[in-house]
PADREN-28738 format. One record per residue: residue in three letters; residue number from 1; z negated, x negated, y of N, C-alpha, C, O in turn. Coordinates in Angstrom, 2 decimals, always signed. Atoms other than C-alpha are relative to their C-alpha. Example, Ala and Ser with C-alpha at 12.3 -4.5 7.8 and 13.67 -1.06 7.14 Angstrom:
% PADREN-28738
@rest: ala | nr: 1 | n.Z: +0.00 | n.X: -0.89 | n.Y: -1.19 | ca.Z: -7.80 | ca.X: -12.30 | ca.Y: -4.50 | c.Z: +0.00 | c.X: -0.90 | c.Y: +1.20 | o.Z: -0.66 | o.X: -1.94 | o.Y: +1.18
@rest: ser | nr: 2 | n.Z: +0.06 | n.X: +0.82 | n.Y: -1.19 | ca.Z: -7.14 | ca.X: -13.67 | ca.Y: -1.06 | c.Z: -0.73 | c.X: +0.77 | c.Y: +1.09 | o.Z: -0.90 | o.X: +0.26 | o.Y: +2.20
***
This chain:
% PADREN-28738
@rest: unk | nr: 1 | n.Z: +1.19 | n.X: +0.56 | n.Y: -0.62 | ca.Z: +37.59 | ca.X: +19.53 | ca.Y: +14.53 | c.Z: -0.65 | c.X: -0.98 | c.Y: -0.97 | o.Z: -1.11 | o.X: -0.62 | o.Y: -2.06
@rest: unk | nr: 2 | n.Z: +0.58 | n.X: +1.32 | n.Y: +0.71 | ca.Z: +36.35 | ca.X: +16.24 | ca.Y: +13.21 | c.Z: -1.88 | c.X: +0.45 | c.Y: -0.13 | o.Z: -2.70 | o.X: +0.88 | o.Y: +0.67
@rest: unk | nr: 3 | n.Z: +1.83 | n.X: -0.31 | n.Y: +0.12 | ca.Z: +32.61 | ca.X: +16.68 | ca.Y: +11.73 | c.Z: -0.64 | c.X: -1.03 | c.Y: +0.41 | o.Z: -0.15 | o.X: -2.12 | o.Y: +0.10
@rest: unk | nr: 4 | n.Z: +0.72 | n.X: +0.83 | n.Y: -0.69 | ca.Z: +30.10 | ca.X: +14.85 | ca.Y: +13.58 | c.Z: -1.85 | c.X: -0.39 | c.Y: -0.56 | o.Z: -2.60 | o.X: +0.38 | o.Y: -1.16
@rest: unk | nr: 5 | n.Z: +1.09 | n.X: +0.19 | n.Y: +0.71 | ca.Z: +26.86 | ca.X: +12.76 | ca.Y: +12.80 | c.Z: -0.79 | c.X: -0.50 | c.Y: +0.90 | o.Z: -0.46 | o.X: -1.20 | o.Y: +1.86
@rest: unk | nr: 6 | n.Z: +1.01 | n.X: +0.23 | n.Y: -1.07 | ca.Z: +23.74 | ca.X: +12.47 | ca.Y: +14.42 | c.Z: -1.78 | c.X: -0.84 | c.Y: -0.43 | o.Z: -2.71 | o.X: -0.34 | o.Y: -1.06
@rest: unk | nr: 7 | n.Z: +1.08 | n.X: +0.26 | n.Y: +0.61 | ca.Z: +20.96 | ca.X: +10.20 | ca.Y: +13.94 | c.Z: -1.36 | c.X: -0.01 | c.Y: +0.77 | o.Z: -1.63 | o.X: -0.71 | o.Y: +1.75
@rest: unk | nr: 8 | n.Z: +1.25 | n.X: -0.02 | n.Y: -1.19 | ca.Z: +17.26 | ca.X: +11.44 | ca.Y: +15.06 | c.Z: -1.35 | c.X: -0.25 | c.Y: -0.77 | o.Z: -1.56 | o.X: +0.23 | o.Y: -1.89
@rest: unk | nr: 9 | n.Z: +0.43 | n.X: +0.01 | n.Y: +0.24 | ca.Z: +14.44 | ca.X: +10.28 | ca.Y: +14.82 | c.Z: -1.07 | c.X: +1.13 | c.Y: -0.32 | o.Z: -0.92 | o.X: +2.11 | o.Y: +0.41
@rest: unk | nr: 10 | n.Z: +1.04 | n.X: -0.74 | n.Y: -0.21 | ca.Z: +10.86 | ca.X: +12.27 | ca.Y: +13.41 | c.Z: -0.98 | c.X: -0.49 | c.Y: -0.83 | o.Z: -1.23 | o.X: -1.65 | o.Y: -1.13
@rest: unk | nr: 11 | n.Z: +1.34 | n.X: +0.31 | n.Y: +0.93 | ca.Z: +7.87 | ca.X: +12.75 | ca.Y: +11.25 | c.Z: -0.21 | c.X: +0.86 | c.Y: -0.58 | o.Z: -0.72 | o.X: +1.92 | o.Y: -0.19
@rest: unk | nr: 12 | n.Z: +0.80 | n.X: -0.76 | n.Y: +1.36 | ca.Z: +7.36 | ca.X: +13.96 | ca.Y: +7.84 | c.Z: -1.15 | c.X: +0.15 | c.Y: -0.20 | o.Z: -1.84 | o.X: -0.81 | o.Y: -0.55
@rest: unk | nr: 13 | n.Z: +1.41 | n.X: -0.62 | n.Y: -0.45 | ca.Z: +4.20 | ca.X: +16.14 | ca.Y: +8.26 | c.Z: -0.16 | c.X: +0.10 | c.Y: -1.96 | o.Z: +0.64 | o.X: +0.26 | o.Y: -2.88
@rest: unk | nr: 14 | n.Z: +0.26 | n.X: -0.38 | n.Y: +1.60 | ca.Z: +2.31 | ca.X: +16.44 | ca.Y: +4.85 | c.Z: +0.19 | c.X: +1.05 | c.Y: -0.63 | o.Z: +0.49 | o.X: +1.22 | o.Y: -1.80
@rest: unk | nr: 15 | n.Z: -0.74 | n.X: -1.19 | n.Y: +1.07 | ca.Z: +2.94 | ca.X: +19.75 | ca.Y: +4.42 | c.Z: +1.40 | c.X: +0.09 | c.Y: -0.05 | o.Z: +1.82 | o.X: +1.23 | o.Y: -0.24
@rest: unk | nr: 16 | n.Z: -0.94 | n.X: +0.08 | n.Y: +0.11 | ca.Z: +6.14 | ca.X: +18.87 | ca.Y: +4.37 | c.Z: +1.48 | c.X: +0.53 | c.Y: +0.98 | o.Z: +2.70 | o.X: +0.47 | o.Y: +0.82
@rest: unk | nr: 17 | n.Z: -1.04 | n.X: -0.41 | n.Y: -1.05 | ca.Z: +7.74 | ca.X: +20.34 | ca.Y: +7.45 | c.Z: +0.43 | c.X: -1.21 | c.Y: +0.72 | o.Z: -0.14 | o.X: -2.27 | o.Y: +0.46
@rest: unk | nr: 18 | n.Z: -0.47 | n.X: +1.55 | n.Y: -0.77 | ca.Z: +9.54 | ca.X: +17.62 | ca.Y: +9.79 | c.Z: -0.17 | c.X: +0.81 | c.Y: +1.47 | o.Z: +0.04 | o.X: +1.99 | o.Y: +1.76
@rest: unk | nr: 19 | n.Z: -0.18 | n.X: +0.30 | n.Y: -1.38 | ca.Z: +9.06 | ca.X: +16.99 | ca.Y: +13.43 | c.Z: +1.04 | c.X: -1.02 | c.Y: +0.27 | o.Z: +1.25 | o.X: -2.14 | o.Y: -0.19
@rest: unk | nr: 20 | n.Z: -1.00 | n.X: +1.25 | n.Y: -0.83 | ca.Z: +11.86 | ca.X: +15.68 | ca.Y: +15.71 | c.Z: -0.50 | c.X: -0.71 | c.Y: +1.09 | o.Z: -1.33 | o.X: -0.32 | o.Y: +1.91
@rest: unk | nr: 21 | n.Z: +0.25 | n.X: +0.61 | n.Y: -1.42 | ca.Z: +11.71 | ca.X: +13.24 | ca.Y: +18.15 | c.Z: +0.61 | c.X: +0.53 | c.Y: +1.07 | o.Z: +0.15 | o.X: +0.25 | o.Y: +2.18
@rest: unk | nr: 22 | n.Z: -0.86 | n.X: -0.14 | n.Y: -0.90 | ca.Z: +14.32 | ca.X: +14.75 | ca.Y: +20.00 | c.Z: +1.09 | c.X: +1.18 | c.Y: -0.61 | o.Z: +1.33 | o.X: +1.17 | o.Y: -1.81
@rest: unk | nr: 23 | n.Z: -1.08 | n.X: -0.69 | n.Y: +0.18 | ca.Z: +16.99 | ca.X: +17.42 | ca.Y: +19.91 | c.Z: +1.26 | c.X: -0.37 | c.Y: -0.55 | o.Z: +1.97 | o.X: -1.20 | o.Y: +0.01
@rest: unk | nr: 24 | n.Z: -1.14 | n.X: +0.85 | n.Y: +0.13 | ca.Z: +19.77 | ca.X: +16.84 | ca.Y: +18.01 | c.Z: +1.42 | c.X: +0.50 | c.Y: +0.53 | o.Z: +1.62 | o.X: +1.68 | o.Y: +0.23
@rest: unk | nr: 25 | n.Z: -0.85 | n.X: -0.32 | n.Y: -0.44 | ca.Z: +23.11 | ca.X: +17.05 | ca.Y: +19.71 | c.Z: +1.20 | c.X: +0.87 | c.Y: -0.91 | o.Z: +2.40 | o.X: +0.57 | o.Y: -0.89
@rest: unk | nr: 26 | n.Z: -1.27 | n.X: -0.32 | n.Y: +1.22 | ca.Z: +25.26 | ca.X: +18.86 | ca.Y: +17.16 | c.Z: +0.10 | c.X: +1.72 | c.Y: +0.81 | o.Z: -0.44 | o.X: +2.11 | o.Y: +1.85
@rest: unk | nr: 27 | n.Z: -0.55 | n.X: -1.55 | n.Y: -0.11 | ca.Z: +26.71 | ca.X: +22.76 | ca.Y: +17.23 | c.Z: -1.12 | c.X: +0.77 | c.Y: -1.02 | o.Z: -1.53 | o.X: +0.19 | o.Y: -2.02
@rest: unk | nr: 28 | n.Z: +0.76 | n.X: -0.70 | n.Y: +0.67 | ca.Z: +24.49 | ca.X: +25.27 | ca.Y: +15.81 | c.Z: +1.07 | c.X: +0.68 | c.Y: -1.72 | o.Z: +2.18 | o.X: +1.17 | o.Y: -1.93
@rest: unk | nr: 29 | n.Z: -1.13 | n.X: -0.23 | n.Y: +1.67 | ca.Z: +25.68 | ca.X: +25.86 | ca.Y: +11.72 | c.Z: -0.50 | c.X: -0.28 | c.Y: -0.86 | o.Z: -1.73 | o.X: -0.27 | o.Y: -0.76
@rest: unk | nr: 30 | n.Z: +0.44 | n.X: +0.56 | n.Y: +1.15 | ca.Z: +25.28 | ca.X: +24.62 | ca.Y: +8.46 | c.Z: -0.45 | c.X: -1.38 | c.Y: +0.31 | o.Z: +0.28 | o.X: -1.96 | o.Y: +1.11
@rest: unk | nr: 31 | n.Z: -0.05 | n.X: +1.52 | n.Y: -0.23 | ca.Z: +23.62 | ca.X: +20.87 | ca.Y: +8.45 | c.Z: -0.40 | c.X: -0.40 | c.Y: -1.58 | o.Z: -0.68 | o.X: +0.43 | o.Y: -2.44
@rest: unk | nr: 32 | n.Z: +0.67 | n.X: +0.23 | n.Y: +0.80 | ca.Z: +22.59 | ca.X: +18.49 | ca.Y: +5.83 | c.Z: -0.78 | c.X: -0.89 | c.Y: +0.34 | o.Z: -0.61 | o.X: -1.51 | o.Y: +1.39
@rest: unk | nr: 33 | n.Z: +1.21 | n.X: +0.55 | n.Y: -0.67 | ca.Z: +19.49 | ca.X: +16.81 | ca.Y: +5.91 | c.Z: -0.26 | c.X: -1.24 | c.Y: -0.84 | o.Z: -0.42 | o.X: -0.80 | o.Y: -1.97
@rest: unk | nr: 34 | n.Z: +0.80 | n.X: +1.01 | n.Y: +0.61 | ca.Z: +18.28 | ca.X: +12.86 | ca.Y: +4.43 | c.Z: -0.40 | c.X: -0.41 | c.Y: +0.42 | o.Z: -0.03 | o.X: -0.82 | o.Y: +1.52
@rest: unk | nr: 35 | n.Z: +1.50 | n.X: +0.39 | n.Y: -0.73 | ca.Z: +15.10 | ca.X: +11.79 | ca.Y: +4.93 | c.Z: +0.29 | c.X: -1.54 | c.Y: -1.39 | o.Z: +0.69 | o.X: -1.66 | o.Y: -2.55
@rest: unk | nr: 36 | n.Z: +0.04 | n.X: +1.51 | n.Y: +0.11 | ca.Z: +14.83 | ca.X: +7.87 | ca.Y: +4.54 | c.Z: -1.36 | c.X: -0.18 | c.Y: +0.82 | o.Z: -1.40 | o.X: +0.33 | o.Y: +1.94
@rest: unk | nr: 37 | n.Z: +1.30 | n.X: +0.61 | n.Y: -0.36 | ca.Z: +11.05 | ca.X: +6.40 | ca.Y: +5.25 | c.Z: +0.60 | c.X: -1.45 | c.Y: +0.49 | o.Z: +1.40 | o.X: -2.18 | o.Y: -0.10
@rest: unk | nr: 38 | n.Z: +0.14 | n.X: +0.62 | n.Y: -0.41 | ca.Z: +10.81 | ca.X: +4.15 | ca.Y: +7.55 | c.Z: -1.20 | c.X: -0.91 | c.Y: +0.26 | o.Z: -2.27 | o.X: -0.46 | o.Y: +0.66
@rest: unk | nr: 39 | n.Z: +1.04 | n.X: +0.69 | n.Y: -0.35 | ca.Z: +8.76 | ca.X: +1.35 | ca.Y: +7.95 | c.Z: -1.03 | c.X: -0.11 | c.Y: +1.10 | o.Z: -0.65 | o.X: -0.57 | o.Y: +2.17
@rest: unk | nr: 40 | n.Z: +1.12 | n.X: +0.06 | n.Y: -0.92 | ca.Z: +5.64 | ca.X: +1.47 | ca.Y: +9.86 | c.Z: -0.86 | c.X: -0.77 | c.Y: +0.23 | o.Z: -1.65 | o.X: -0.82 | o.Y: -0.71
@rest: unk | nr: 41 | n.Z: +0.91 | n.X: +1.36 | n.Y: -0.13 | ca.Z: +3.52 | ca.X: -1.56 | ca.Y: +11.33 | c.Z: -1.55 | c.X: +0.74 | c.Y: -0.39 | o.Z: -2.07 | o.X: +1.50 | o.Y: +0.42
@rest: unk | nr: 42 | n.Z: +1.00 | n.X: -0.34 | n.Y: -0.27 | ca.Z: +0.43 | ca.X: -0.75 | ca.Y: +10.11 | c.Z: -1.39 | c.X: -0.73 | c.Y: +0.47 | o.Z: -1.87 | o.X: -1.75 | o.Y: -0.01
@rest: unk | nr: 43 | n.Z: +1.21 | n.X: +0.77 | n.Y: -0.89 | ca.Z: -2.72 | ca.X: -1.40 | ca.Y: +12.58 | c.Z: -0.93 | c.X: -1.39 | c.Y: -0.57 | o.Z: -1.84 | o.X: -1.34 | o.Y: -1.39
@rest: unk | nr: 44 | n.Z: +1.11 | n.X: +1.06 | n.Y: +0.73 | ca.Z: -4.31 | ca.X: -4.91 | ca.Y: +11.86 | c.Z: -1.46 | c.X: +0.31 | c.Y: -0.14 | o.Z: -2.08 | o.X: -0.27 | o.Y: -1.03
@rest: unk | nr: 45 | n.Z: +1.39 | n.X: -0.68 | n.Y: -0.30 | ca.Z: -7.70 | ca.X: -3.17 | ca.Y: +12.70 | c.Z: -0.10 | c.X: +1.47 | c.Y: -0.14 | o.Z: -0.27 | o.X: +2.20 | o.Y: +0.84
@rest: unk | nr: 46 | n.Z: +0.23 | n.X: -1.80 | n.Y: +0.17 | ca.Z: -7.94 | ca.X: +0.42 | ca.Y: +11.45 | c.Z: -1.37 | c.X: +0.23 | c.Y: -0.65 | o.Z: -1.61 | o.X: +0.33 | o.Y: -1.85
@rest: unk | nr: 47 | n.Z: +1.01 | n.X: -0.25 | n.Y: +0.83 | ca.Z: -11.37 | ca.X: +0.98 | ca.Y: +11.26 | c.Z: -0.80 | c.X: +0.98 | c.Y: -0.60 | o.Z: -0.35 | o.X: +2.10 | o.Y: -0.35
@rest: unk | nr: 48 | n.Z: +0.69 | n.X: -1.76 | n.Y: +0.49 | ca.Z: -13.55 | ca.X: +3.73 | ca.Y: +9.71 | c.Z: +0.11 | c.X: +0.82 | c.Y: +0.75 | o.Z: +0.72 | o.X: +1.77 | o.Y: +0.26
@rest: unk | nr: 49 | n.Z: -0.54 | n.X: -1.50 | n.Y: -1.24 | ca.Z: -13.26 | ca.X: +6.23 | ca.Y: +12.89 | c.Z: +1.17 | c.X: +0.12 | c.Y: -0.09 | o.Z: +1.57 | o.X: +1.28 | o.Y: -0.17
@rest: unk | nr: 50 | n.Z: -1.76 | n.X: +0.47 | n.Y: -0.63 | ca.Z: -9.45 | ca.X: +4.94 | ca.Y: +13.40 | c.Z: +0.18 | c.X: +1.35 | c.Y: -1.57 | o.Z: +0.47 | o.X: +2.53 | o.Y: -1.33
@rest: unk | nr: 51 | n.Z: -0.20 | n.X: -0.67 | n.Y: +0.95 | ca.Z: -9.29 | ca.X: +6.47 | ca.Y: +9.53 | c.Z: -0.57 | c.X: +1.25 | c.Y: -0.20 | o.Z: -0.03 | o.X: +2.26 | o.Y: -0.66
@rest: unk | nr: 52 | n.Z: +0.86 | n.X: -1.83 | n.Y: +0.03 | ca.Z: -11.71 | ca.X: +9.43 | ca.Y: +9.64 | c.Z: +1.05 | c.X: +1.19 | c.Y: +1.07 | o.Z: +1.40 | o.X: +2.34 | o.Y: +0.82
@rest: unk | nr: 53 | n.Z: -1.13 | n.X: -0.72 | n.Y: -0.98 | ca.Z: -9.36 | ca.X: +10.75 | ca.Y: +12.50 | c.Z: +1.11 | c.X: +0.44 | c.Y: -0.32 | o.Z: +1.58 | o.X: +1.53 | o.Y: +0.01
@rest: unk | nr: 54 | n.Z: -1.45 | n.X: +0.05 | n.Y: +0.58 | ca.Z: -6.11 | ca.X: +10.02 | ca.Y: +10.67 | c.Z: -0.32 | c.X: +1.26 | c.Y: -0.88 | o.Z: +0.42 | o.X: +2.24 | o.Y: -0.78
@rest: unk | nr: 55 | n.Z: +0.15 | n.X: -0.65 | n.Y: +1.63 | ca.Z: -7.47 | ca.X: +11.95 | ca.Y: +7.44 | c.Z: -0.49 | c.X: +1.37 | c.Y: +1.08 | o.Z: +0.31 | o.X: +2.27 | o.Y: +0.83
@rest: unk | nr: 56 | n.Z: +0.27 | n.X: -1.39 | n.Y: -0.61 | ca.Z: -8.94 | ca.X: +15.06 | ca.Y: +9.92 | c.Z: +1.53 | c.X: +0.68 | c.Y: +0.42 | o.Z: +2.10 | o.X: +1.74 | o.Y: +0.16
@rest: unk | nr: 57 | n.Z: -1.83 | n.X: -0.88 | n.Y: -0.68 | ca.Z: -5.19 | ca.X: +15.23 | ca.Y: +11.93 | c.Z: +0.73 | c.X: +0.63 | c.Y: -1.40 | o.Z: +1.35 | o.X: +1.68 | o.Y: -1.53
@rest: unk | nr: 58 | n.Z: -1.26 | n.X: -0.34 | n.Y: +1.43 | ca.Z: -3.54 | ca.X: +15.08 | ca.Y: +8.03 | c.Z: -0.54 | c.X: +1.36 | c.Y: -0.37 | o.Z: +0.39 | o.X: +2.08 | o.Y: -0.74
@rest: unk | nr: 59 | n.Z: +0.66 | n.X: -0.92 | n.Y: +0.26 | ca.Z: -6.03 | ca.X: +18.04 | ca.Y: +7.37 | c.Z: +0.30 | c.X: +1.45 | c.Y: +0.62 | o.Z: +0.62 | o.X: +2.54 | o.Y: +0.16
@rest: unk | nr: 60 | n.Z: -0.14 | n.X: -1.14 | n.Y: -1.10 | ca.Z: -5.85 | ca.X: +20.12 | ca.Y: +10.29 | c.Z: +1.70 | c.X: +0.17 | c.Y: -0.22 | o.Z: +2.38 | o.X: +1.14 | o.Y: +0.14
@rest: unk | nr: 61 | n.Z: -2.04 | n.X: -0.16 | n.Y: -0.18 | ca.Z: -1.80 | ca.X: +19.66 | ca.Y: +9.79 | c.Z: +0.58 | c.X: +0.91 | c.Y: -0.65 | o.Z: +1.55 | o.X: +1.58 | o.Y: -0.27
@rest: unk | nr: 62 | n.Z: -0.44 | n.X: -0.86 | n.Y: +1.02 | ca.Z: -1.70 | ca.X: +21.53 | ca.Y: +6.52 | c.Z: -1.33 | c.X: +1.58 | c.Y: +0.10 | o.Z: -1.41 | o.X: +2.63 | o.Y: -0.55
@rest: unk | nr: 63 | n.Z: +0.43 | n.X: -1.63 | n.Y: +0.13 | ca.Z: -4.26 | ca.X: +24.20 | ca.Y: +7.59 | c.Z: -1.54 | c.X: -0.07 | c.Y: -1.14 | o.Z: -2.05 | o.X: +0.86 | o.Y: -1.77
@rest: unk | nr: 64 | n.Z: +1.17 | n.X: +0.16 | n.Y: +0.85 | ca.Z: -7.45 | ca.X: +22.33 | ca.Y: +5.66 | c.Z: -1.26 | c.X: +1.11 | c.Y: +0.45 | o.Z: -1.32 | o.X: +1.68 | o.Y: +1.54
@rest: unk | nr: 65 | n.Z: +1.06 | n.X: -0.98 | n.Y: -0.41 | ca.Z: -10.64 | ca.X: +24.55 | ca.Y: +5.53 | c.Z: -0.93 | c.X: -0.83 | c.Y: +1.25 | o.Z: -0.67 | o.X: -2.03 | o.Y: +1.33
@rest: unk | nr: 66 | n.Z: +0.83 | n.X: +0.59 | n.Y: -0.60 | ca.Z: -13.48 | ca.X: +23.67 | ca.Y: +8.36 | c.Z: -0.81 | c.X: +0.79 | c.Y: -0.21 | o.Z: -0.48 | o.X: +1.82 | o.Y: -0.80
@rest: unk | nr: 67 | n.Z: +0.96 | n.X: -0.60 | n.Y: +0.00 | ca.Z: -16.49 | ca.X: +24.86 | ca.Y: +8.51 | c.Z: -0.30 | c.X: +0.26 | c.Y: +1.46 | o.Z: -0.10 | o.X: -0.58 | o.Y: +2.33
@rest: unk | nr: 68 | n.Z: +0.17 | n.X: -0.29 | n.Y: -1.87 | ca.Z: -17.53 | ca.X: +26.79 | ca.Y: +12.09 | c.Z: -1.65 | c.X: -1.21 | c.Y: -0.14 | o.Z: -2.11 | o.X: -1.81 | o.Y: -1.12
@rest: unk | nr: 69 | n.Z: +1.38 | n.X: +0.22 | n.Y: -0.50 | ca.Z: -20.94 | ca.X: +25.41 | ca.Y: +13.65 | c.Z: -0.71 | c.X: +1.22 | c.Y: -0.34 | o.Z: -1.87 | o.X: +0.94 | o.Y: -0.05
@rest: unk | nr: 70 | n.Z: +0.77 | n.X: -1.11 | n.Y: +0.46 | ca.Z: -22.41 | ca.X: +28.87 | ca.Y: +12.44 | c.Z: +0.16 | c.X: -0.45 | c.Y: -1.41 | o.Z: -0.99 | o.X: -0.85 | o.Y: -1.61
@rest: unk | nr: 71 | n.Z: +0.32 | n.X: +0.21 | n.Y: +0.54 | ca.Z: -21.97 | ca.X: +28.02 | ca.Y: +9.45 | c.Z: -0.83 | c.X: -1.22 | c.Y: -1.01 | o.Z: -1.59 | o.X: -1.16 | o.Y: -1.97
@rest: unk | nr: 72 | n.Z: +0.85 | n.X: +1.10 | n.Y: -0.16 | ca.Z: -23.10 | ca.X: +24.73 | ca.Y: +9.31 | c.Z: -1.50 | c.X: -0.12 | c.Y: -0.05 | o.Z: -2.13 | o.X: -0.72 | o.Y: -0.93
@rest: unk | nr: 73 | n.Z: +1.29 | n.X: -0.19 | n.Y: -0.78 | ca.Z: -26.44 | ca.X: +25.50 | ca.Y: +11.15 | c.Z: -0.85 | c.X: +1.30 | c.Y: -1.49 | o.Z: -2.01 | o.X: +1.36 | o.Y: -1.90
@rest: unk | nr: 74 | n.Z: +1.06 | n.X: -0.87 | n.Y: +0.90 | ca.Z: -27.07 | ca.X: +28.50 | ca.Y: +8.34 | c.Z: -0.21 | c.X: -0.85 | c.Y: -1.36 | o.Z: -1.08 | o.X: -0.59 | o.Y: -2.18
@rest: unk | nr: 75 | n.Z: +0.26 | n.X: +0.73 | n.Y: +1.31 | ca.Z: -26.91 | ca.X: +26.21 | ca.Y: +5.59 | c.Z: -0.97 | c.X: -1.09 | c.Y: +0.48 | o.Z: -1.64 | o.X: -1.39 | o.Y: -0.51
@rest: unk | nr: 76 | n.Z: +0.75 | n.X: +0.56 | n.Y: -0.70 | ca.Z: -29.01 | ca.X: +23.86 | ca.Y: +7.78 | c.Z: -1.64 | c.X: +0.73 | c.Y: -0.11 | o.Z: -2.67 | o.X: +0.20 | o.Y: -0.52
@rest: unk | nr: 77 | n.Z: +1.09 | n.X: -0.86 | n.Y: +0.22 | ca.Z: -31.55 | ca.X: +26.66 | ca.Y: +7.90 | c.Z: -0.57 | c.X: +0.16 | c.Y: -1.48 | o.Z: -1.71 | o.X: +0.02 | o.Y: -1.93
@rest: unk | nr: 78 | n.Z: +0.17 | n.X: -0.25 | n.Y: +1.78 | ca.Z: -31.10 | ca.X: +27.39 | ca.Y: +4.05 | c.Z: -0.64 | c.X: -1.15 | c.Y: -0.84 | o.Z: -1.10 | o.X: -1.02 | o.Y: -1.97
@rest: unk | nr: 79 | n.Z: +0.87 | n.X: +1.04 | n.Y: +0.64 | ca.Z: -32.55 | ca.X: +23.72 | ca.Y: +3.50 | c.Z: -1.25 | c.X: -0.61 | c.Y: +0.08 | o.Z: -1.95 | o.X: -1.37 | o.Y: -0.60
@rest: unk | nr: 80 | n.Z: +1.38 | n.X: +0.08 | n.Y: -0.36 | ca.Z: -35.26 | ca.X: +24.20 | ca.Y: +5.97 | c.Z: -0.86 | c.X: +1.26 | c.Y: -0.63 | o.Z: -2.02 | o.X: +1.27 | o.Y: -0.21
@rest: unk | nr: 81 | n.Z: +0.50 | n.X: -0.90 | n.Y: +0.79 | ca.Z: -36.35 | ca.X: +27.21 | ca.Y: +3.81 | c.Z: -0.14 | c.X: +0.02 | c.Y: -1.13 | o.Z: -0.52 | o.X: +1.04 | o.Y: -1.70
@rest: unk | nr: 82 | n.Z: +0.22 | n.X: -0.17 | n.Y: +1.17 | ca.Z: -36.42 | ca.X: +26.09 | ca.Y: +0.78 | c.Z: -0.94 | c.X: -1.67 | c.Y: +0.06 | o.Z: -1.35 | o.X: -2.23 | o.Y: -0.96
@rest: unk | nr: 83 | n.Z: +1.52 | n.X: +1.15 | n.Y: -0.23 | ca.Z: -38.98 | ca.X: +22.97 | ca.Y: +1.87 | c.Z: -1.02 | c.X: +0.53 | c.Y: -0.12 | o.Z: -2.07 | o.X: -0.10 | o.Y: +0.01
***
């Protein structure tokens, strides 16, 4: 059986896991894996929201801390109490 090669696209997530674009057609087994960056047009207009968004998704991707709205609001309180 002749070994076979498959090329798919995805996206190298920051924490370092990969997303596929697509399934790759092969047999379930051993594979090997090279990751080559590809060029990306980036937006002539990316403006401060466009970027605040980007940098929240990269955040939320790896599992960054948030803060709830409860806690928010008590530290909110904690600054109207010390006026």
């Amino acid at each position: 059986m002749k070994p076979s090669q498959v090329v798919v696209h995805g996206m190298l997530r920051p924490d370092g896991s990969i997303q596929l674009d697509s399934r790759p057609n092969l047999p379930a087994g051993p594979i090997e894996v090279v990751l080559r960056p590809l060029s990306v047009p980036v937006p002539a207009e990316d403006d401060w929201w466009q970027q605040l968004q980007r940098a929240r998704a990269e955040l939320e991707a790896v599992g960054g801390p948030f803060r709830t709205s409860e806690e928010i609001e008590e530290e909110r309180q904690g600054f109207r109490e010390d006026s």
